[in-house]
N, C-alpha and C positions, 0 to 999 in steps of 0.2 A: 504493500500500500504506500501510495506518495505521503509524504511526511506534509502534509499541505499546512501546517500551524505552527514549522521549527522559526523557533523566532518569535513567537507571539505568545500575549498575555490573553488567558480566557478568565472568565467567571461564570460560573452554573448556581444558582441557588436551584432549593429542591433538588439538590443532590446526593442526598442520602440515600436515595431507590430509586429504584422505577426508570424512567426515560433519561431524572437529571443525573443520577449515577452514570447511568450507560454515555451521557453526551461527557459528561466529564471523564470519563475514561478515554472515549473518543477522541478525545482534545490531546491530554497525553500523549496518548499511542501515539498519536500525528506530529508531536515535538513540541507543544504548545505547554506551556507552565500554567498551573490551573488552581484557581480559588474555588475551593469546594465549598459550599455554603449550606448549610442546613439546622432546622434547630435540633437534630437530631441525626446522627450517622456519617456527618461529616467525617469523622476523625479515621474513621475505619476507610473512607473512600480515600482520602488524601495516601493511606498509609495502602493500600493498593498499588497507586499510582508509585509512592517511591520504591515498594517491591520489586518496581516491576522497570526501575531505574530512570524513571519521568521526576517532575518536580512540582509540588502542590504545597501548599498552604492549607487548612480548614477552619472553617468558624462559623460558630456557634450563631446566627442571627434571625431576629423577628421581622419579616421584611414589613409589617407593619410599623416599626418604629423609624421611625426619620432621621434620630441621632444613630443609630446602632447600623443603618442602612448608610449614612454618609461616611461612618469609619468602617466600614466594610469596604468601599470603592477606595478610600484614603491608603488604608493597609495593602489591597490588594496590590497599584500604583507603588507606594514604598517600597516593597518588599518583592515583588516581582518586577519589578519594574517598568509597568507604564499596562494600560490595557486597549488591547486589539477586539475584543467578542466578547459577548455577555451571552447567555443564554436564561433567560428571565421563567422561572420553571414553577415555582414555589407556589403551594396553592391548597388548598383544602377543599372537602365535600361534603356534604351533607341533607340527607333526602329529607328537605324543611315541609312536606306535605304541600298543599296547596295553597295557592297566594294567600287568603284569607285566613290559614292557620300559620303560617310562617313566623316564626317567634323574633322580636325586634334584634335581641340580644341574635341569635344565628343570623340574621341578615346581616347583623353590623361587625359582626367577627368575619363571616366570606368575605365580606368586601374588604373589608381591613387587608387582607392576607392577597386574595385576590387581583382586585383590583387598584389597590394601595398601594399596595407592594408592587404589583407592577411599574408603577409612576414614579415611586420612591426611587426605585433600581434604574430606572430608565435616567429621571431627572442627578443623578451624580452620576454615571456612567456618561452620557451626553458630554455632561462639562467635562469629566476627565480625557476625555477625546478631544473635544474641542481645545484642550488648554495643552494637549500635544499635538496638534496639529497634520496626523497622520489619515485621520479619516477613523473607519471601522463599522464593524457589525453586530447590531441587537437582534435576537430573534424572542420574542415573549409565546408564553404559553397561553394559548387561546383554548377553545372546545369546539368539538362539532356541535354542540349543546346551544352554542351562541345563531347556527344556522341550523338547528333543526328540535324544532317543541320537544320537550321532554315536561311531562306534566309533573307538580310534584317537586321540581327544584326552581322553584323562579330566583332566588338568589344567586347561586352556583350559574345559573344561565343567562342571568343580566351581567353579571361580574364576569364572565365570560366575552357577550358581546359588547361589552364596555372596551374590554381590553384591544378586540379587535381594531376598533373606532381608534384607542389613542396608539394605535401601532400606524395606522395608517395618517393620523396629525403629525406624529412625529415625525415619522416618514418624507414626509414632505418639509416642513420647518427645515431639514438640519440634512436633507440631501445634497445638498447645494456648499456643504462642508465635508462632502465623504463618508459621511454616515450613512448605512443604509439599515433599515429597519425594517424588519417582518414578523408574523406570527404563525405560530401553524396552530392546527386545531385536529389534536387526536381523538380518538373515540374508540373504541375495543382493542385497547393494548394491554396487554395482559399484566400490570404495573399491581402491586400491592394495593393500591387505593381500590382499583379494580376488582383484583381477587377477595379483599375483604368486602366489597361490595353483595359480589356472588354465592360466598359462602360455598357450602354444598348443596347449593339447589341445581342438581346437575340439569333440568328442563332450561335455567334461566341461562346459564351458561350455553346451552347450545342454540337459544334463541340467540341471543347474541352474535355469536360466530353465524347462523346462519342469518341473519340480516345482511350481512356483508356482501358484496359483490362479489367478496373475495372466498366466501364459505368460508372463514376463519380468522380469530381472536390476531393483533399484529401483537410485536417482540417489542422491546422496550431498543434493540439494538436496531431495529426496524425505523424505529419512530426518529432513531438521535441520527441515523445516516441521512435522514431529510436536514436536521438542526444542523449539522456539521454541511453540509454542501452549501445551505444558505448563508452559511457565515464563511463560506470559504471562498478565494476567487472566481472560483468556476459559478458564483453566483455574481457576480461582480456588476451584472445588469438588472437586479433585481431588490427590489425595495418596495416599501406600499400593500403587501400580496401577504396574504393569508392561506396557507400549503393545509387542506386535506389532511390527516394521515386517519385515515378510518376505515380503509379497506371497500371503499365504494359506496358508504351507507346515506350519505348523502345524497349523492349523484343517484343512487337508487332509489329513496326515498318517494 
């Protein structure tokens, strides 16, 4: 595999599992130095990575909080030296029942985490580009959820297509500085959020997979090779765009 990131500073929040593990892995293997970010599992991801003779960081952070999300982009810049990609991952779920039963407290914790946290990561990531003048690549975690009803989560799915919307403002605002920004929007990746979703209701599980175009649940290794090409040059004309990764259930829909 081409080393497409030796030289470059990445960051992955939601890296303790699932897709932002796997992208952060991704980043390594590729030569890139990587801030592992999670409020949980960080430390075992980073310590992957130097097993495996890559170079990582990890920390501990709420991407809800403003001060703990600004010395996150700070430390990353010091201590690795400057950032090239972000991968914006971090995100929580929660089946809030329907809109009128949706509890204020769960609406305002998704979006904190959610949609917050996206803006937070984005808004110091931005400057720290912009203040080294190299350009670079944001990709945020969006949902298929944002493009297709899902009854039952109106929080998780506004905080979703929220996100889309400021991927695509941003996008535009700071293109014009070499930044380029996108999101993608997974749906049946087989990520822990997921599997504890599922449970063992092995009928709900195979409904799932077969919705797909694809007859089948994607890989979390699946999901990050879309993250990793969008922040790498071979995307180098791509900004504004919100990438699929659902295995067709959309496009089926």
């Amino acid at each position: 595999m081409d080393a497409r990131f030796t030289g470059r500073i990445a960051l992955v929040t939601g890296a303790g599992s699932g897709i932002g593990r796997a992208v952060a892995l991704g980043f390594a293997r590729e030569g890139a130095k990587v801030a592992v970010v999670d409020v949980a599992g960080a430390d075992g991801v980073a310590a992957e990575i130097a097993a495996a003779g890559g170079t990582a960081i990890a920390m501990g952070v709420d991407v809800g909080d403003a001060a703990a999300v600004a010395a996150m982009v700070t430390r990353t810049v010091a201590e690795l030296g400057g950032l090239d990609c972000a991968y914006n991952n971090a995100g929580i779920f929660a089946e809030t029942g329907f809109t009128a039963d949706c509890d204020d407290d769960v609406w305002e914790r998704i979006m904190a985490v959610n949609l917050r946290g996206v803006f937070l990561c984005m808004k110091h990531e931005i400057r720290a580009m912009l203040a080294a003048g190299k350009g670079g690549a944001i990709v945020n975690a969006s949902s298929a959820t944002a493009y297709r009803t899902v009854p039952g989560s109106p929080a998780y799915s506004a905080s979703k297509a929220a996100v889309a919307a400021l991927t695509r403002v941003a996008a535009v605002e700071y293109g014009g500085h070499g930044i380029r920004i996108n999101a993608v929007a997974p749906a049946g990746i087989a990520t822990p959020m997921l599997e504890k979703g599922l449970g063992d209701n092995a009928e709900r599980r195979a409904k799932v997979g077969a919705s797909r175009v694809l007859k089948r649940l994607g890989t979390p290794d699946e999901a990050a090779d879309t993250v990793l090409y969008l922040c790498s040059d071979q995307a180098s004309y791509i900004t504004a765009h919100t990438m699929y990764l659902d295995g067709g259930a959309i496009s089926a829909a």
